[in-house]
N, C-alpha and C positions, 0 to 999 in steps of 0.2 A: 923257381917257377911256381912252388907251390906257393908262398909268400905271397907273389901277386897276385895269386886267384885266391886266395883269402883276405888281402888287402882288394880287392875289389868287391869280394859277393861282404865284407864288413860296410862298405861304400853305397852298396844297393842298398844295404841293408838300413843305414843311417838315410839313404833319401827316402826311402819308401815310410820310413818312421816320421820324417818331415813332412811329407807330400799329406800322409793322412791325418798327421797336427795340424795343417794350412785347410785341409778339407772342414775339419771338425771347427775350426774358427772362424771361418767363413759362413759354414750351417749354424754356430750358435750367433752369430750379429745379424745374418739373416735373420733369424726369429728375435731376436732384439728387436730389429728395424720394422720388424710386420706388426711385434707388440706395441711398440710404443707409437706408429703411426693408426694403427687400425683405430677403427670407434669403441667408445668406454663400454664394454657391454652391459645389459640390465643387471640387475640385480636377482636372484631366483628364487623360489617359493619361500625361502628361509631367511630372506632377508629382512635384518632389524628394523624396527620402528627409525631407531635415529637415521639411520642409512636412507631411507623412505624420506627422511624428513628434510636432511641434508638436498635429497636431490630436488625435493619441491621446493627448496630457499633458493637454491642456485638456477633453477627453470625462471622461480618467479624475480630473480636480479637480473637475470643476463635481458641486453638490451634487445628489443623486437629488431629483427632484422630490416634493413632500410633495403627497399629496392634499388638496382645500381641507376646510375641517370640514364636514359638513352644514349646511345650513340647517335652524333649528329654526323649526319653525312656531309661531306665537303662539295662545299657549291659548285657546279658543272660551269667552268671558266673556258672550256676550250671551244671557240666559236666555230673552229671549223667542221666537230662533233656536232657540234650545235645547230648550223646551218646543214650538215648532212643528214643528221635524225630527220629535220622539215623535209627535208627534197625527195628523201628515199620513201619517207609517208605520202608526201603530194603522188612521187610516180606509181608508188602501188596502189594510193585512190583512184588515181585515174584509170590505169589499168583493170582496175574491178568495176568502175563504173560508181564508185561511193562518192558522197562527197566530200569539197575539200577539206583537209586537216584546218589543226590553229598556223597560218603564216606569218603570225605576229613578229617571231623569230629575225624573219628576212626583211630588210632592208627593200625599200620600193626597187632600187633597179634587177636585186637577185630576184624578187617576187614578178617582177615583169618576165624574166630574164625563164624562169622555170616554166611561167606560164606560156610562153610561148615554143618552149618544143613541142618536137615530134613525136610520133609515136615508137620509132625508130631510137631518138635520142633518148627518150625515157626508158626505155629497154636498156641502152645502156648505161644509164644511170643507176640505175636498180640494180647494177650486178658490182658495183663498187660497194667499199666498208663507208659506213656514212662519214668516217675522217677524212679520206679521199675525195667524196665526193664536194663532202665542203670547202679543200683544199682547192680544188677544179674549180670555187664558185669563186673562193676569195684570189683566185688566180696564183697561188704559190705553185701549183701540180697541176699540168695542162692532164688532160683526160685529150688520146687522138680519137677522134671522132665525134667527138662535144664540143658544139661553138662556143667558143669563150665567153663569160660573164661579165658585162660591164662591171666597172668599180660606180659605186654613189656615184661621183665625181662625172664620168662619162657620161653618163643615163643623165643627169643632171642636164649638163652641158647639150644631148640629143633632145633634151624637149624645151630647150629654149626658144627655135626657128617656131615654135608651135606655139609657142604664147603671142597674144595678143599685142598689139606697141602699147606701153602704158602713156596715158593723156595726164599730159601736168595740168595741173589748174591753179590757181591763187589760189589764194585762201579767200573768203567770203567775207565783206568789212563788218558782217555782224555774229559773225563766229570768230574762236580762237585760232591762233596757229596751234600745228599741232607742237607736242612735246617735245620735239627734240629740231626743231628752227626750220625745218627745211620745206621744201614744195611738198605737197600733197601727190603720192601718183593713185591715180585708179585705171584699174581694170576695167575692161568691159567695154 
């Protein structure tokens, strides 16, 4: 019994010598790691001419620093962001009484399509994310209680009963045909 209690406190005894070897090299690569990472410090009241001289060759060789390029931001491609940023701006002009945003964004039948809500619908327009709200325009994400937005194509199609009948004419025997062979239409 004794045996093993001295085959043991010899056992502590060899970890406890290890654990504080493992300490002690750990503390000196730490201060390795801080010395050889840290900035070269000045030189101090005593320092030599050449030393002074060394550091003003090496100041005046090292390359002037290049500023980095800007970062270029990536082009905003998701239209239906896109068309929500305009609507949610158009509904809270309105609702303040400002005037309209840029609608360059929207497409004639969504620019019809927003100008013609309510004051009811624009309220709840304005409480969607403008992804959503775009989503609602381009018709992928019905919004219930938002009348649906024509596509180009419909709105298109809705203002044709509203155009005028086009009048064919010849063409004049002392003017040209036009470019491309066919009858003349005009409006009007």
């Amino acid at each position: 019994m004794r045996r093993l209690a001295a085959y043991i406190s010899v056992m502590i005894a060899a970890m406890a010598e290890a654990l504080r070897t493992v300490v002690r090299l750990v503390w000196r690569a730490g201060r390795w790691v801080a010395e050889t990472v840290a900035a070269p410090r000045s030189h101090g009241p005593g320092a030599s001419a050449a030393d002074e001289a060394l550091d003003a060759l090496a100041a005046a060789s090292a390359p002037a620093p290049t500023p980095a390029p800007p970062r270029a931001e990536p082009p905003h491609v998701c239209v239906a962001s896109e068309w929500g940023d305009v609507a949610l701006a158009y509904a809270a002009a309105r609702a303040a009484g400002e005037p309209e945003p840029d609608m360059r964004a929207l497409d004639d039948a969504a620019l019809s399509w927003i100008r013609g809500l309510d004051d009811d619908s624009l309220g709840r327009l304005r409480m969607l994310t403008p992804r959503h709200a775009g989503e609602h325009m381009l018709g992928t994400w019905p919004v219930p209680g938002l009348p649906p937005c024509p596509s180009l194509r419909d709105y298109e199609r809705s203002l044709l009963p509203r155009l005028p009948e086009p009048v064919v004419s010849a063409p004049e025997p002392e003017t040209e045909e036009p470019a491309f062979g066919g009858p003349r239409l005009v409006y009007g």
